[in-house]
Each structure stands twice: as structure tokens, then as C-alpha cells.
VOBA-1610 file (N, C-alpha, C; in pm, whole numbers, padded with zeros to 5 digits, always signed):
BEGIN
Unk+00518-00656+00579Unk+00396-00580+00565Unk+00388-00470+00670Unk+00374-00544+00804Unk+00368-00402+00905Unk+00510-00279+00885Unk+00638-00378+00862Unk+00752-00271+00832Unk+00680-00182+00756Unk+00669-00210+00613Unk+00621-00098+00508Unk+00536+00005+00538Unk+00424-00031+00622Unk+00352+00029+00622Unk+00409+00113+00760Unk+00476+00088+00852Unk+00535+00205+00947Unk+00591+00224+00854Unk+00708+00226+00784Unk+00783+00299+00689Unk+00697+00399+00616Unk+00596+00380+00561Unk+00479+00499+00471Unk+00451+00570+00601Unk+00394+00565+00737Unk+00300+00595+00787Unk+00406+00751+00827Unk+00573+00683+00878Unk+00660+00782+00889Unk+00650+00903+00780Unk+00695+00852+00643Unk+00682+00954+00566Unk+00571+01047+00558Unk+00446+00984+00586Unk+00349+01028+00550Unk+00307+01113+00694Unk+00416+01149+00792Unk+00363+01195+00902Unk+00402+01361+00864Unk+00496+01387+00753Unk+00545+01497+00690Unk+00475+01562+00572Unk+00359+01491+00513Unk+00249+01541+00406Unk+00169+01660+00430Unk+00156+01671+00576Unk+00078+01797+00564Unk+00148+01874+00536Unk+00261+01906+00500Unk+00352+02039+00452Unk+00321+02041+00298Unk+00278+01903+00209Unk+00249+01863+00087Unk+00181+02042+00023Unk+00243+02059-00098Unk+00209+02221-00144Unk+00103+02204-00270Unk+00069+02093-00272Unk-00037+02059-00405Unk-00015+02058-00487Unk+00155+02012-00535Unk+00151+01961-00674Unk+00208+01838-00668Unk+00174+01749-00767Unk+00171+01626-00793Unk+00334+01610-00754Unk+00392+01503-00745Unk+00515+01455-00765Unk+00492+01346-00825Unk+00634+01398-00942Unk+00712+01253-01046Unk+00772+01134-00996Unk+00693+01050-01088Unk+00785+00905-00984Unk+00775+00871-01123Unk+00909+00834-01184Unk+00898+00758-01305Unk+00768+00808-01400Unk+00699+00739-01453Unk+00597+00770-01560Unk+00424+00796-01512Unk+00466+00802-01377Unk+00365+00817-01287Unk+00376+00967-01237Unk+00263+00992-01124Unk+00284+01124-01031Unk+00190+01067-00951Unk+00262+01073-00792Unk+00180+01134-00688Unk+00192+01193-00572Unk+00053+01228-00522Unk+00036+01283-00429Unk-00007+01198-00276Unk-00001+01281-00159Unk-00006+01198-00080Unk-00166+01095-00057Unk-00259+01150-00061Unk-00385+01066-00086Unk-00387+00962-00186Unk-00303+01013-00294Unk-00295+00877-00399Unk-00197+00725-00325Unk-00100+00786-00292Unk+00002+00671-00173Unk-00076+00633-00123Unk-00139+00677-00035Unk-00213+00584+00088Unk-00320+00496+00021Unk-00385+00575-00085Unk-00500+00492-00183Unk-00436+00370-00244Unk-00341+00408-00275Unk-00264+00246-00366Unk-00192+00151-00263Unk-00167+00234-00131Unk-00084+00148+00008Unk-00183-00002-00033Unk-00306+00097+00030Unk-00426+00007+00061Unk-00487-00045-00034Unk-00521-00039-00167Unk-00592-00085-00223Unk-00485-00212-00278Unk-00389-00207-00313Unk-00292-00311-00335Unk-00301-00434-00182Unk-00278-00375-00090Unk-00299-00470+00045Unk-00440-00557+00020Unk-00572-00481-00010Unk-00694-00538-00001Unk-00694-00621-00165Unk-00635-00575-00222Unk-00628-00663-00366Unk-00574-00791-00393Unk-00433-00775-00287Unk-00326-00919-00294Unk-00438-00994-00167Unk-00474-00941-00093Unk-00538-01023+00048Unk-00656-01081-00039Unk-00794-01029-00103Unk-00874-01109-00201Unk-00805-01204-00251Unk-00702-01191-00296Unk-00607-01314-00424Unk-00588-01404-00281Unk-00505-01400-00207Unk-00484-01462-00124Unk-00569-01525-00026Unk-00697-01478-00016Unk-00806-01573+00079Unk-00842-01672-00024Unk-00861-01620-00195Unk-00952-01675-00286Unk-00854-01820-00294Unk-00755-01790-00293Unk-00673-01915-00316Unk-00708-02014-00164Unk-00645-01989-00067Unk-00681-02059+00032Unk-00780-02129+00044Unk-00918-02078-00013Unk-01051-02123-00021Unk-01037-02184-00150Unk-00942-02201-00222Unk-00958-02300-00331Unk-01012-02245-00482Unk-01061-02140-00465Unk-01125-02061-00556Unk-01042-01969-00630Unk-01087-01911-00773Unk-00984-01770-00835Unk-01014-01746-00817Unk-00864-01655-00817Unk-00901-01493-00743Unk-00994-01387-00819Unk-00986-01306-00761Unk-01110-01204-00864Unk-01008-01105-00971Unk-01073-01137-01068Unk-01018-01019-01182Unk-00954-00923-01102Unk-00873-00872-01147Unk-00796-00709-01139Unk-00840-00626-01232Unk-00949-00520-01213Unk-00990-00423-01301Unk-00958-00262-01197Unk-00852-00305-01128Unk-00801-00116-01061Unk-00733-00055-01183Unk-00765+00048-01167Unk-00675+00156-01242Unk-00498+00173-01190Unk-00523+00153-01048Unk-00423+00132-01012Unk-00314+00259-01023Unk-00236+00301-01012Unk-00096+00396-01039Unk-00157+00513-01149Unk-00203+00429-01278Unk-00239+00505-01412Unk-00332+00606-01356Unk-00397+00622-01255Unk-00485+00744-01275Unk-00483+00835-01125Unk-00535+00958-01187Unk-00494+01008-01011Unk-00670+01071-01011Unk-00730+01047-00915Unk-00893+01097-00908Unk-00898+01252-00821Unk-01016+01297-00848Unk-01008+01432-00794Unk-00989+01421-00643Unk-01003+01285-00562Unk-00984+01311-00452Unk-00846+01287-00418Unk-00744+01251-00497Unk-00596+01273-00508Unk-00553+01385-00485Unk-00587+01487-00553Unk-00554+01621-00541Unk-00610+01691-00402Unk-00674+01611-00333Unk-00718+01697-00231Unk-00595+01737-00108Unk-00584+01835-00059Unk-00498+01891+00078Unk-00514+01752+00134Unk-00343+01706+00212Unk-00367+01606+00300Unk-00332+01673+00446Unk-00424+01638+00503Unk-00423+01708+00671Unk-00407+01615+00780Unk-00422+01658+00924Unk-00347+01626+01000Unk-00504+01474+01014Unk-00619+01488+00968Unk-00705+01440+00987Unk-00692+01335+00874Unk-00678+01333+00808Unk-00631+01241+00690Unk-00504+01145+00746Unk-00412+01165+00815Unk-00313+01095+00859Unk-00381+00988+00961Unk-00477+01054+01061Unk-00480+00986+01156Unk-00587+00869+01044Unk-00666+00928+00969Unk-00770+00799+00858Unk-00714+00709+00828Unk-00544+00774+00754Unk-00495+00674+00646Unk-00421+00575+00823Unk-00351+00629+00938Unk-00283+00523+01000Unk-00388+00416+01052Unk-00534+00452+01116Unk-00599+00339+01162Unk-00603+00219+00986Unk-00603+00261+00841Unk-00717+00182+00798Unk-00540+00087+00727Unk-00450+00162+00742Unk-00321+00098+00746Unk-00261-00003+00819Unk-00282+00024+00951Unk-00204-00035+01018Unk-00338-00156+01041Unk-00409-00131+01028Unk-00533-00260+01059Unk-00494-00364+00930Unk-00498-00297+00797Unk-00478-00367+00664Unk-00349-00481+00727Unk-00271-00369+00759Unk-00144-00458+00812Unk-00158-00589+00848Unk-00236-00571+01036Unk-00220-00688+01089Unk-00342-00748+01082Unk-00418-00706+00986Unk-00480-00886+00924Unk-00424-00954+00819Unk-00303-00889+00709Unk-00241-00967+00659Unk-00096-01065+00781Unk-00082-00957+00862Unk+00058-01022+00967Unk-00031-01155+01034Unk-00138-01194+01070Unk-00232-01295+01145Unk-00268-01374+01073Unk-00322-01326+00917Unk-00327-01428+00820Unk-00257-01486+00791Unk-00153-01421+00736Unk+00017-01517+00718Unk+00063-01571+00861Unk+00035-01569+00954Unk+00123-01658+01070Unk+00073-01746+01076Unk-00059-01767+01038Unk-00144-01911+01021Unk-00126-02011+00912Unk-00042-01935+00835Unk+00012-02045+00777Unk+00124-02129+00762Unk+00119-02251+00717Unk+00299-02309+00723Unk+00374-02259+00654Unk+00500-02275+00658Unk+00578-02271+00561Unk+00557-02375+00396Unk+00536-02481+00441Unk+00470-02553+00307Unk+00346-02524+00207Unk+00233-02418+00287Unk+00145-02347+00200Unk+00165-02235+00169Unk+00233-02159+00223Unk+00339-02020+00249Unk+00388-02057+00050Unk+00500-02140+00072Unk+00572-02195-00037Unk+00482-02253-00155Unk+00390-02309-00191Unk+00329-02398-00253Unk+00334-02339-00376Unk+00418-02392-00493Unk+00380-02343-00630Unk+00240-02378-00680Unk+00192-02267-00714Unk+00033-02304-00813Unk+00038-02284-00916Unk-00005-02345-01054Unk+00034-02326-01163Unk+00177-02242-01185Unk+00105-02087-01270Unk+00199-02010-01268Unk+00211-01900-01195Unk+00101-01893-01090Unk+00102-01804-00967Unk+00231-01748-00841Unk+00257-01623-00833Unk+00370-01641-00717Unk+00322-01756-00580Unk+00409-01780-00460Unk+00332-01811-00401Unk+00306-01710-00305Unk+00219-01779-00236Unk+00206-01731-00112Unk+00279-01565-00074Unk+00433-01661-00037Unk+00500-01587+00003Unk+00566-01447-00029Unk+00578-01525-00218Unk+00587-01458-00306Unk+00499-01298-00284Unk+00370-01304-00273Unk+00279-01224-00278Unk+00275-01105-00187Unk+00288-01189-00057Unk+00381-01103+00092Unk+00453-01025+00050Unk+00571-01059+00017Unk+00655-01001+00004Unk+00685-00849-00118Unk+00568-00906-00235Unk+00549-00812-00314Unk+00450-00702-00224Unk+00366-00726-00173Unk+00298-00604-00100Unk+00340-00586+00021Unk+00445-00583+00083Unk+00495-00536+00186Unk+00673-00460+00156Unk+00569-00374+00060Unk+00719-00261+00026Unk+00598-00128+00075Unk+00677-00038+00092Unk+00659+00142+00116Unk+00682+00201-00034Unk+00646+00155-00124Unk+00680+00214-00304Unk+00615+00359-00280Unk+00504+00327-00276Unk+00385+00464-00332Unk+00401+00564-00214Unk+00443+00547-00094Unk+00477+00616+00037Unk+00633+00708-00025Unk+00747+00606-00120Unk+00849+00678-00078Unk+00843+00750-00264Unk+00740+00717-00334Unk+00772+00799-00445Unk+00726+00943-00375Unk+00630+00991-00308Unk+00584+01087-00229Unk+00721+01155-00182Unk+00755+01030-00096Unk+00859+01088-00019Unk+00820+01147+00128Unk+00931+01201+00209Unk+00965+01296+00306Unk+00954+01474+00249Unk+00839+01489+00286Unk+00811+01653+00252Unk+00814+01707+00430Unk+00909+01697+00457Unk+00939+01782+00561Unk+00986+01914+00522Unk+00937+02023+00550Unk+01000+02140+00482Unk+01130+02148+00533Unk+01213+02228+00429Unk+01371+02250+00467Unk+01384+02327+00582Unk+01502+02312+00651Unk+01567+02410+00752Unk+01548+02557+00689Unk+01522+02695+00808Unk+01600+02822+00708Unk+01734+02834+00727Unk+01777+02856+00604Unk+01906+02874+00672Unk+01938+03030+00657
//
């Protein structure tokens, strides 16, 4: 989790050069505000699933739009002020999932539930840099 998210936070230290058009990722497009929007909203989505379980309870519906849509505040210029937004609400997302998961064992970590990943399973799915590296490194080129 914290890897990924230094891994995005890097790329994303090169967005303000971002020229305002969308980028293709497969059947998708985005931009840098959309990355950081799906970093996080995926982190706060698997972490709900993951307290709800702990507490014994289901998790809450999934009704994000998720990837499928890009909102007008997608398209907005990402600036040097936007970086420093997206690293505090990132790297915090981070290490309350890194503190949550150290509190647990390896045996609840592991625990098959029905047909649910586990635990770990879940970690591991949200602690990739996806939506950071469809963006990419927009460092502008050398002149040559």
C-alpha cells in the first residue's frame, strides 16, 4: 500500500507539465485528478469492506462509478497545489491501511469468507500504482 502510493505520488510529482488532454489507458482515459480520485477512493472503498468485515457486518454496496466516468473536476489543471492535497490525503489513506493491517494476524489476514478475497487478498489488490501509471511520467522531454 504505502509502496504504491510513493510509486503514484513520484509520478504524479511530474503532472503539472499535464497539457489537458485526457490519456488512453485501455478502454478508459485519464487524467491526473482522475488517478489520484480513484488512488483514493478505491483505498477508502476496500478499507469500508475491510472494517465492515472485521466488525462482522457487510460491507456496503459498491455504487462508484469508478474508472467509467471522468467528472468536470477531472479535467481540471493539476498544480503544484493539488500535489501537495493529493500527497497529505494519500499518504495518510496509506498508513491507516499499513496500522490496520499490522494489527492483524496472519490467520485473520488469511481467513476464507464465503466467496470473498481475504483479507490479504484485498491488500494486495489495492496496493498497486494502476491509475498513477496509466497517467504515467509526464515529465516533459529533453530539447534536443
Amino acid at each position: 500500500m504505502e509502496a504504491a502510493v510513493t510509486e503514484a505520488l513520484r509520478l504524479a510529482q511530474t503532472w503539472t507539465a499535464w497539457d489537458g488532454r485526457p490519456i488512453a489507458a485501455g478502454d478508459r482515459v485519464y487524467t491526473p485528478h482522475k488517478a489520484v480520485r480513484r488512488l483514493a477512493d478505491h483505498l477508502v472503498d476496500h478499507l469500508a469492506e475491510l472494517e465492515a468485515r472485521l466488525a462482522g457486518q457487510v460491507p456496503p454496496p459498491d455504487h462508484w462509478h469508478a474508472s467509467a466516468i471522468n467528472t468536470p473536476a477531472d479535467l481540471a489543471p493539476f498544480t503544484a497545489a493539488d500535489l501537495d492535497e493529493a500527497r497529505s490525503r494519500l499518504t495518510r489513506l496509506a498508513r491507516i491501511w499499513a496500522l490496520r493491517l499490522g494489527a492483524l494476524d496472519a490467520r485473520r489476514l488469511d481467513r476464507a469468507e464465503g466467496g470473498a478475497w481475504t483479507l490479504r487478498q484485498v491488500a494486495f489488490h489495492v496496493g498497486s500504482a494502476y491509475y498513477a501509471e496509466a497517467v504515467g511520467d509526464l515529465t516533459a522531454p529533453a530539447a534536443g
